[in-house]
C-alpha positions in Angstrom: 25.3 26.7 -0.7 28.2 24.1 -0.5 27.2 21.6 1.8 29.6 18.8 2.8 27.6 15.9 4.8 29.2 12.8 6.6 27.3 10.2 8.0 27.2 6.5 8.9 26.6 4.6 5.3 24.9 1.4 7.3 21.3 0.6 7.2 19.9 2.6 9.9 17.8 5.9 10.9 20.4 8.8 11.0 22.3 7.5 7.4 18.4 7.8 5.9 17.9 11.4 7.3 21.1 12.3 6.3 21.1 10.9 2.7 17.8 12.0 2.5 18.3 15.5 3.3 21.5 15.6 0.9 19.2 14.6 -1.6 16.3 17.0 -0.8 19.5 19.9 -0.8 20.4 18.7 -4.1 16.8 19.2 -5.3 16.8 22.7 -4.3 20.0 23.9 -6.3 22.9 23.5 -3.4 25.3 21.4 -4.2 25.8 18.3 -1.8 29.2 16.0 -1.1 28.5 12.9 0.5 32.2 11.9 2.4 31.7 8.7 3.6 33.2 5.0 4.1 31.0 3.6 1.7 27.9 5.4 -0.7 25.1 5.8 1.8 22.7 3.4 1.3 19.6 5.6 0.1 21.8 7.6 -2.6 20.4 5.4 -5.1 21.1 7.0 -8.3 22.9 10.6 -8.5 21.8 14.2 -9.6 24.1 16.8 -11.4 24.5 18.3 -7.6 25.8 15.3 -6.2 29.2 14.0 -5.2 30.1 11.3 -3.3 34.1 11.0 -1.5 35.2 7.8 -0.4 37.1 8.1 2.6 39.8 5.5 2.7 41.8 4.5 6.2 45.1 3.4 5.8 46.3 -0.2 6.9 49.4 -0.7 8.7 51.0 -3.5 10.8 51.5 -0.9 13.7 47.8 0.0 14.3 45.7 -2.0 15.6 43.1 -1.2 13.7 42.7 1.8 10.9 42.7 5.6 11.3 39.3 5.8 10.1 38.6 9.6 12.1 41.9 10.5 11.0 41.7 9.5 7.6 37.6 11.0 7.6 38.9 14.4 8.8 41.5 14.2 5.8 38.9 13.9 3.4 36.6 16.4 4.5 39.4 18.6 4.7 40.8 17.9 0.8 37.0 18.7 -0.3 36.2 21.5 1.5 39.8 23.4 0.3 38.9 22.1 -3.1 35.2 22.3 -3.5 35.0 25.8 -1.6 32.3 24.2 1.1 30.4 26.5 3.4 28.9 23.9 5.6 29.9 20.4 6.7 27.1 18.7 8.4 28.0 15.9 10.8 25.4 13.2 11.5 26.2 12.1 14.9 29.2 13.7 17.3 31.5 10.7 17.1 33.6 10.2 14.0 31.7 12.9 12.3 31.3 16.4 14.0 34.8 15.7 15.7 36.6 14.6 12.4 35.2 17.6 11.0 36.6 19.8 14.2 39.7 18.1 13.0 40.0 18.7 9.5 38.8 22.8 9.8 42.3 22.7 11.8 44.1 21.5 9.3 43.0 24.3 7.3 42.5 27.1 8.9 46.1 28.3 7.9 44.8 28.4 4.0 41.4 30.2 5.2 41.7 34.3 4.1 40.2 34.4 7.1 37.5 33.3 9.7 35.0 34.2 7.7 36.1 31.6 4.8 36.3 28.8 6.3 33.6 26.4 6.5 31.1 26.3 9.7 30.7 22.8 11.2 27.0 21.9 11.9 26.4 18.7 13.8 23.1 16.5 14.4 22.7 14.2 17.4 20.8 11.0 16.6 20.5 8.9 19.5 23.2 6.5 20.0 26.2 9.0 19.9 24.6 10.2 22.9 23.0 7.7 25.0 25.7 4.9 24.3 29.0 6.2 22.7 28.4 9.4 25.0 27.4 7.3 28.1 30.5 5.7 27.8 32.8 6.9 30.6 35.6 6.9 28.1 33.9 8.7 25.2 32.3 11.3 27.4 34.8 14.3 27.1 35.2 13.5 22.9 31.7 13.7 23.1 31.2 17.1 24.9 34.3 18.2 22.7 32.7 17.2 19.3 29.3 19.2 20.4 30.7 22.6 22.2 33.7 22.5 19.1 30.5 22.7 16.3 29.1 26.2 15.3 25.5 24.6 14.9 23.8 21.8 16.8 20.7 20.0 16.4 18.6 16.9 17.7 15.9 15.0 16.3 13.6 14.9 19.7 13.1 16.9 22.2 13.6 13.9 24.5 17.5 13.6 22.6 17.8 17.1 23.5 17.5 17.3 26.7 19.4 13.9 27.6 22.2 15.8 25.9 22.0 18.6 28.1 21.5 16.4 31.5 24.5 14.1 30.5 27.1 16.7 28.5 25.9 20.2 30.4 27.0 21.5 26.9 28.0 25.6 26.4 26.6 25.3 23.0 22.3 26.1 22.7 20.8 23.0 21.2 18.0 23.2 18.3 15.4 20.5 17.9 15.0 20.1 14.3 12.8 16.6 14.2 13.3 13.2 11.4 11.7 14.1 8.6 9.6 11.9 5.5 9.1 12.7 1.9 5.4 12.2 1.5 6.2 11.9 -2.0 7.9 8.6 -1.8 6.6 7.4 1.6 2.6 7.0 0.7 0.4 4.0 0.7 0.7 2.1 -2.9 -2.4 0.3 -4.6 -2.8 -3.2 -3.8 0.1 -5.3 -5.0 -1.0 -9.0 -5.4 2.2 -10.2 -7.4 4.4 -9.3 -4.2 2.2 -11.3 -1.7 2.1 -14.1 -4.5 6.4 -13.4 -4.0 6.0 -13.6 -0.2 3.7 -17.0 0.2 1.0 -14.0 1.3 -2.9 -14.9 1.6 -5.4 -12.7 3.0 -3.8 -13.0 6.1 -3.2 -9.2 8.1 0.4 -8.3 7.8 2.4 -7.3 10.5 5.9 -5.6 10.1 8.7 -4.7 12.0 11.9 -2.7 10.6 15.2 -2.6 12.8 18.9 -3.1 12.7 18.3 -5.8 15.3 20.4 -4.8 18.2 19.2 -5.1 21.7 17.7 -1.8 22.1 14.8 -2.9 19.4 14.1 -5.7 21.9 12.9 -8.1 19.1 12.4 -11.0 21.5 9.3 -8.5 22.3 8.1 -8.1 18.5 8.3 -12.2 18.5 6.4 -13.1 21.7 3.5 -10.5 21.0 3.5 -12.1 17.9 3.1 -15.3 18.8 0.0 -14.0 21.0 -1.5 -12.6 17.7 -1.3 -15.4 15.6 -3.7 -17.7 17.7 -5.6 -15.5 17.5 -6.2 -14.0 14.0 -4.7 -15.2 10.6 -1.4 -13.1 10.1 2.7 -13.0 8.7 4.8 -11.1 10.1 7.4 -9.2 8.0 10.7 -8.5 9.9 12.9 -6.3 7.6 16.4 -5.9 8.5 19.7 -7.5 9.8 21.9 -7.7 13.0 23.0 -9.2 16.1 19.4 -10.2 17.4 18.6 -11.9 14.0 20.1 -15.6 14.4 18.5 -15.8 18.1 15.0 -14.4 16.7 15.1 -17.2 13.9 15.9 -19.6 16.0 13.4 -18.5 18.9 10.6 -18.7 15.0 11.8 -22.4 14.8 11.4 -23.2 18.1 7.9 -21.9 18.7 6.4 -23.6 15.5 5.6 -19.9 13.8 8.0 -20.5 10.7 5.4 -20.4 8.6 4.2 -16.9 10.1 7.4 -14.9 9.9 9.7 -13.6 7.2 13.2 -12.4 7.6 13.7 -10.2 4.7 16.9 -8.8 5.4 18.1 -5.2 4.3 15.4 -3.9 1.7 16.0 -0.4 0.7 12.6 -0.2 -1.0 10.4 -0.1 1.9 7.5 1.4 0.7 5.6 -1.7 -0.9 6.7 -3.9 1.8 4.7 -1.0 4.1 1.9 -1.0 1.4 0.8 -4.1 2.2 1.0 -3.9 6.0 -1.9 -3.2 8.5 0.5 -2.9 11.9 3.6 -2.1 12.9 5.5 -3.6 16.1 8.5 -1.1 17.8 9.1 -2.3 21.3 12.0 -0.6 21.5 13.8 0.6 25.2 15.0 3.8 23.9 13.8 5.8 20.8 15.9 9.1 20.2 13.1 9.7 17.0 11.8 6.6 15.8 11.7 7.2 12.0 11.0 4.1 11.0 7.3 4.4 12.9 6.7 7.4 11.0 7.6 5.9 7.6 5.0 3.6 8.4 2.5 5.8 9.4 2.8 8.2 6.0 2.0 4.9 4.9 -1.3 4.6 6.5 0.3 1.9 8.6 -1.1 2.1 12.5 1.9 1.9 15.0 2.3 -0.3 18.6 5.3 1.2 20.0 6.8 1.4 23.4 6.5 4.9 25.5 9.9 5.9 25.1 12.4 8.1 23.6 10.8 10.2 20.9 8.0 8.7 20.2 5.1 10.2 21.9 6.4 13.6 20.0 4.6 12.4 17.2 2.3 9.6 18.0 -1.0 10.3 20.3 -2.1 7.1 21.6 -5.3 5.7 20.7 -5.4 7.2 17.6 -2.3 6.8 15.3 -1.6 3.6 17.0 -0.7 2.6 21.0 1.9 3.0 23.6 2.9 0.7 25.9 5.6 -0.1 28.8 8.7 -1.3 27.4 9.1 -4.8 28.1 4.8 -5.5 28.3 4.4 -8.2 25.9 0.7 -8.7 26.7 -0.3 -5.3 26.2 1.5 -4.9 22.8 -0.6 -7.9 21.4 -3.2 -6.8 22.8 -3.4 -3.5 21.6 -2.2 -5.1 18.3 -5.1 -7.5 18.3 -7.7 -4.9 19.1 -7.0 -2.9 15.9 -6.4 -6.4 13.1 -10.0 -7.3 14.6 -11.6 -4.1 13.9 -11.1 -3.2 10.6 -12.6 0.0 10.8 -10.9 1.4 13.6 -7.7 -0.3 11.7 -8.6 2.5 8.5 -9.5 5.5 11.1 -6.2 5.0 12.8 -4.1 4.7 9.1 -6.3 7.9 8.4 -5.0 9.8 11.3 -1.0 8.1 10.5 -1.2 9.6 7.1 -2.6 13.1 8.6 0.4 13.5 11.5 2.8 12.6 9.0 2.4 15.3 6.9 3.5 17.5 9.9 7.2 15.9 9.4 6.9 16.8 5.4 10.8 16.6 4.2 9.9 20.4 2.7 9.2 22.5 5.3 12.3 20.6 7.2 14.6 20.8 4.7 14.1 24.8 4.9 14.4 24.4 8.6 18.3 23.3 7.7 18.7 26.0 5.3 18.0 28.6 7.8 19.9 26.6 10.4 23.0 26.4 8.3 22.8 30.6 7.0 22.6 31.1 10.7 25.7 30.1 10.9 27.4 31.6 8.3 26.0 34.4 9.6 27.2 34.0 13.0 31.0 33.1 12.5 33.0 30.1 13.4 32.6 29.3 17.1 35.6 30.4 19.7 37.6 27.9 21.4 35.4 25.9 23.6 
């Protein structure tokens, strides 16, 4: 197949799913075109199936700001006319599943017929739907973009059905969860030279990974951590960027802990990072998968999350790691502090991460989306909604 695939380029959960699953496409013989602001950031390095389309907005005194939907359904429209695409896949309903509503309009006048032009398969991931949607004036563009796609999917079950109670959509809605490629995403031999890099000691290694918005709540991940270091020698690894960062350092500074924590910024190489970890700390408010819990976990890393979202869909408390009530500090460290004092419950809980995350194996997802997307060519383009 032809597979067209927009998505947001940033450092986040849905670009890694969807550059991942481009990728894992490519693999398999279909031929993938990335049509984006920017080269996702997991593209890394390029295979003979695939392309990458910038998608340029255009700047002019009039607008207030650029045409970027406009100037996206453009682009996916040039490419599919040119490169013949049977599928674009939208990751997330706002710009992408309604730019690419936009752009099968423009031409459907050069299509034989239905049957020729390309099917529109979208995947909510979270944020398009409990805060773009939620928005009073993004709701209809949201229910648009969804009952407008032939296809649509959601990475929980828990996304799913806040679609359905918020949009009431006419369109069924196919859970097809995040995904990891156990190939990359597994537990590395000890790497000395990159604690020597990091000031690291035998110290246990907590980490968190986030775009540091609100909704990870990282004034949590800071005060449970500050509860765990009295008690037991640790660093804690905080990977990532955002609007929460400059607060969180200077809440570090202020609690004497500076020597404890390390902002890392945006790594794309996760994996050692997660080698060398024994915890993980997610205490976010709202999960719609949590893949960076499950990253950690095919790297034998034990999870404290909070008991939201999509998490308990793939984590079992007291044995992959904990959940707790979002917003209980105390119980996160001490949950957290039960397993860095017990070492062997610490390696019987990485045992049972590594297990569960070979249920979410990128191969038997990937064929999930192949089926999904056949479906639809099967099925036709969807009527007027």
């Amino acid at each position: 197949m032809k597979i067209g695939i927009s998505c947001h380029h940033t450092y986040g959960g849905s670009g890694a799913v969807a550059t991942e699953l481009g990728k894992a496409l490519a693999r398999k013989g279909h031929i993938v075109h990335f049509i984006n602001r920017a080269e996702p950031f997991r593209l890394g390095s390029f295979s003979r199936n695939i392309f990458y389309h910038e998608v340029e907005a255009m700047h002019y005194p009039l607008f207030e700001c650029p045409f970027y939907s406009l100037a996206l359904a453009s682009k996916i429209a040039e490419v599919a006319m040119y490169e013949k695409l049977d599928v674009v896949h939208a990751h997330y309903a706002i710009p992408h599943a309604l730019s690419a509503i936009l752009a099968r309009q423009m031409v459907k006048d050069k299509c034989r017929d239905e049957a020729h032009c390309f099917r529109i398969a979208t995947t909510l991931h979270g944020t398009d739907i409990t805060v773009v949607g939620a928005d009073s004036s993004m709701h209809g563009a949201v229910r648009l973009a969804i009952n407008k796609s032939d296809g649509v999917t959601a990475v929980s079950e828990y996304l799913r059905q806040e679609t359905v109670e918020m949009f009431e959509p006419n369109v069924p809605i196919e859970v097809i969860p995040n995904f990891v490629d156990l190939e990359v995403f597994r537990r590395l031999p000890e790497n000395p030279a990159l604690r020597e890099q990091l000031g690291l000691g035998s110290e246990k290694i907590c980490i968190h990974i986030s775009n540091f918005r609100p909704v990870k709540r990282i004034g949590d991940v800071l005060g449970a951590f500050e509860r765990i270091v009295q008690e037991v020698p640790a660093t804690l690894l905080m990977v990532g960027d955002g609007p929460e960062r400059s607060d969180a350092e200077e809440r570090v500074r202020k609690a004497g802990i500076g020597d404890h924590v390390r902002f890392l910024g945006k790594i794309d190489e996760i994996v050692p990072l997660l080698s060398i970890s024994d915890l993980m700390l997610m205490p976010s408010s709202a999960e719609s998968f949590g893949l960076a819990a499950l990253e950690a976990m095919a790297c034998g890393v034990p999870v404290v999350v909070t008991n939201a979202g999509g998490f308990p869909e793939f984590i079992e408390d007291g044995r992959h790691g904990y959940l707790v009530e979002t917003g209980d500090v105390e119980s996160m460290a001490s949950k957290a502090l039960g397993l860095l004092t017990d070492e062997a419950k610490r390696l019987a809980f990485a045992g049972a991460c590594v297990e569960q995350a070979q249920q979410f194996d990128i191969t038997g997802l990937v064929e999930r989306y192949e089926a999904f997307y056949l479906g639809l060519l099967e099925r036709g383009v969807r009527a007027e909604a």
